[in-house]
N, C-alpha and C positions, 0 to 999 in steps of 0.2 A: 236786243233781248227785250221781253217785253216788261214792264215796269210790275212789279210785284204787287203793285197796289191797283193795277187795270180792274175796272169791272165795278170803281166803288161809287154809287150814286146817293148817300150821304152821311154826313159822318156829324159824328160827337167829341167834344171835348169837355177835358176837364179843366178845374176853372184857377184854384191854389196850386202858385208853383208851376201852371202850365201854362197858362193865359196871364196870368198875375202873380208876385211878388210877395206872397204872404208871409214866409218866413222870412225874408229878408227885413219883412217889416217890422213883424215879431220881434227879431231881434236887435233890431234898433230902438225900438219900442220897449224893451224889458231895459234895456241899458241907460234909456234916459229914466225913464221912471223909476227905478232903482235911485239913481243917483241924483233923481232930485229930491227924493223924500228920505235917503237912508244913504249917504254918501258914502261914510265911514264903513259901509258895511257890503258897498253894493258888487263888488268882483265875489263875496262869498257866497250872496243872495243869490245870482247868477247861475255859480255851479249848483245850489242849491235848488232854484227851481227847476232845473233841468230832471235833476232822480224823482224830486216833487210829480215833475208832471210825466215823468214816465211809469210811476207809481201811480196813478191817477188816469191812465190810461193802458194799463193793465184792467180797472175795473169799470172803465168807463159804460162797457154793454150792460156793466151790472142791474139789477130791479134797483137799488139804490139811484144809481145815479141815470140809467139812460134813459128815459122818461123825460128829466129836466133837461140835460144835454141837448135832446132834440130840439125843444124849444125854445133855448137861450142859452149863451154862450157866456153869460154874466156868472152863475154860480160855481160851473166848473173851472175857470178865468181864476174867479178868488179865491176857492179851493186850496188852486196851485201855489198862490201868491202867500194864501194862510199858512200854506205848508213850508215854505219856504224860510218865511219868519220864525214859525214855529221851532225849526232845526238850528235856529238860533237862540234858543230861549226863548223869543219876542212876541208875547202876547198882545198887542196893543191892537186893537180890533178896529181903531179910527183909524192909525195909520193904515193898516193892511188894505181897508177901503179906499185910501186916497189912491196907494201903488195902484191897485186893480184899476181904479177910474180911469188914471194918470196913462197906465202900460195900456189902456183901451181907447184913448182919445190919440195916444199919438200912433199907435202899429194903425188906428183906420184910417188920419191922416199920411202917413206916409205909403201905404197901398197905391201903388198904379201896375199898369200894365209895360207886361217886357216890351221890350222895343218888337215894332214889325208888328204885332198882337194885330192891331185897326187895319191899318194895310192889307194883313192877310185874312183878315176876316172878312172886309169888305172886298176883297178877289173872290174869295172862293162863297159867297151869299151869292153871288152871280153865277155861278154852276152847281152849285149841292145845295139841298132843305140840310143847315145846322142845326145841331143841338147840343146843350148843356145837361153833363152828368157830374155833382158836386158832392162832396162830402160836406160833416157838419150841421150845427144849429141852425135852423130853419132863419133867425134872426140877422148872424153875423152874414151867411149866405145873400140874402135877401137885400143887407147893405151893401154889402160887396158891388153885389150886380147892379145895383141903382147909382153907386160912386161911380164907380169906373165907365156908367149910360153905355153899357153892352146887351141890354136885354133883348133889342131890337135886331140884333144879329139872330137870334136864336129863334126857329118854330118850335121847340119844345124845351125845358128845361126841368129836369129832376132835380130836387135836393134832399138831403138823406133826412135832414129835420122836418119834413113836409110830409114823406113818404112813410116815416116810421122805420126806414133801414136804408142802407149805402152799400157802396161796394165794401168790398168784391164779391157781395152778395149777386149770383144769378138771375132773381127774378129782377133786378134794376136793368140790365141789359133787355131782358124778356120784355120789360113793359117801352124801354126804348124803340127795341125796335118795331113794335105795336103801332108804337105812337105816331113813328116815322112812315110806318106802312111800305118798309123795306126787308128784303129777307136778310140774313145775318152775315151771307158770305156777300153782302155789296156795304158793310154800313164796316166805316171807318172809327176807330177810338183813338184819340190824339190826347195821351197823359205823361204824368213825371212820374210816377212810381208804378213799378213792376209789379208789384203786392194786390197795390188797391186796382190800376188799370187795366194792365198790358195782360198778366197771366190769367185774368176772368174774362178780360174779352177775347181772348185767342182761344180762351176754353169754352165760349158760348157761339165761336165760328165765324167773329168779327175777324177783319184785318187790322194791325195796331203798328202805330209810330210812338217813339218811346222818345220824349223829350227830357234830354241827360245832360242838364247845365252844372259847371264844376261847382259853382254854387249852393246847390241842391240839397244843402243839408241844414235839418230842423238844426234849431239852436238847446234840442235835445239830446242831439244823438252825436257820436265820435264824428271825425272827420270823414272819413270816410263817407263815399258814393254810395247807393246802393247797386247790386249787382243781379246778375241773373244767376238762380241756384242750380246746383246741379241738376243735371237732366230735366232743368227751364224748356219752357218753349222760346223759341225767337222771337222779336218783334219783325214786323217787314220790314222795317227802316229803325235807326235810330239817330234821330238830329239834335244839334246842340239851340238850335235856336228857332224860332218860328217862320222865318224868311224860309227854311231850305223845304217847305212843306209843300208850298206850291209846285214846284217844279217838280216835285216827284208824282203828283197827281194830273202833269198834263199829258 
């Protein structure tokens, strides 16, 4: 039978969660920082920043806030961190700056790439023009990709703080496949969430692999996976790790 993904000559990925470890980091990253500057306090602080920054990400498109957003990752970071304090009583505005620095020096040291990530990028650089489709501040983005020395895989790379907007916005896909100079039903989108990746690019005529590690959950949100909604589109495949990618493309 022929492989659902036949016919694809170049694909994009996304880069938090999919290619890299971001909320893993996150949240190892909020748990020491927490508890190095607020011990006594920090399993509260914790559930606390979580409503914080889902409340804060409700308004995040806002004229308030998305403007700075785009371009640094710093004031909406301490926002969260303010807020979090805050629903404790805890006004102390030096502390709350140490957390922020503290939760921002270690989530981008402990950042790397899932296993297989290099492997499979440096296989398939040797059959497909890759590229990078990223949400987020143009800043943290920008670090991102200069830690982890992945830039050089990529002939194209978007990021939502650069562009002025991200998925699951349309025209991101549109100026993608521009860029690549491929029509839509050959270009591949290899992401971790349904919302932001899988359901815009199947709706723009891409073909999409849904990367579903048990993992996968912001140190936001319930346990829970995300899933696909009723009367979802499919993805072509969905794999748990970046190794099963190849083989479905030879």
């Amino acid at each position: 039978m022929p492989s659902r993904l036949a016919g694809v000559t170049g694909i994009y990925f996304d880069l938090d969660d999919t290619l890299c470890t971001y909320w893993a980091a996150a949240r190892s990253g909020l748990k020491e920082a927490y508890r190095l500057h607020a011990a006594d306090s920090a399993d509260q602080l914790i559930k606390h920043w979580a409503a914080a920054f889902r409340e804060l990400l409700a308004n995040i498109h806002s004229e308030e806030w998305y403007g700075r957003y785009l371009k640094s990752g710093d004031e909406p970071r301490t926002e969260v961190i303010r807020r979090s304090f805050h629903r404790l009583g805890v006004t102390d505005e030096e502390l709350i700056q140490r957390v922020s620095e503290s939760y921002k020096t270690i989530r981008n040291r402990k950042l790397e790439l899932f296993p297989g990530a290099i492997e499979v990028l440096t296989r398939l650089k040797t059959q497909f023009p890759l590229g990078l489709i990223t949400n987020g501040p143009a800043d943290i983005q920008r670090m991102e990709i200069d830690r982890l020395q992945i830039e050089g895989y990529f002939d194209e790379i978007f990021i939502e703080g650069e562009l002025g907007f991200g998925k699951p916005e349309p025209e991101v896909f549109k100026r993608a496949a521009v860029a690549m100079g491929k029509p839509a039903h050959e270009l591949l989108f290899v992401g971790n969430s349904y919302h932001h990746d899988i359901e815009p690019a199947i709706a723009m005529g891409w073909k999409t692999v849904w990367v579903r590690r048990e993992s996968d959950v912001p140190p936001s949100a319930s346990s829970s996976l995300e899933t696909i909604p009723a009367g979802g589109a499919e993805p072509d495949a969905i794999i748990q790790e970046l190794r099963e990618l190849p083989p479905l493309l030879a």
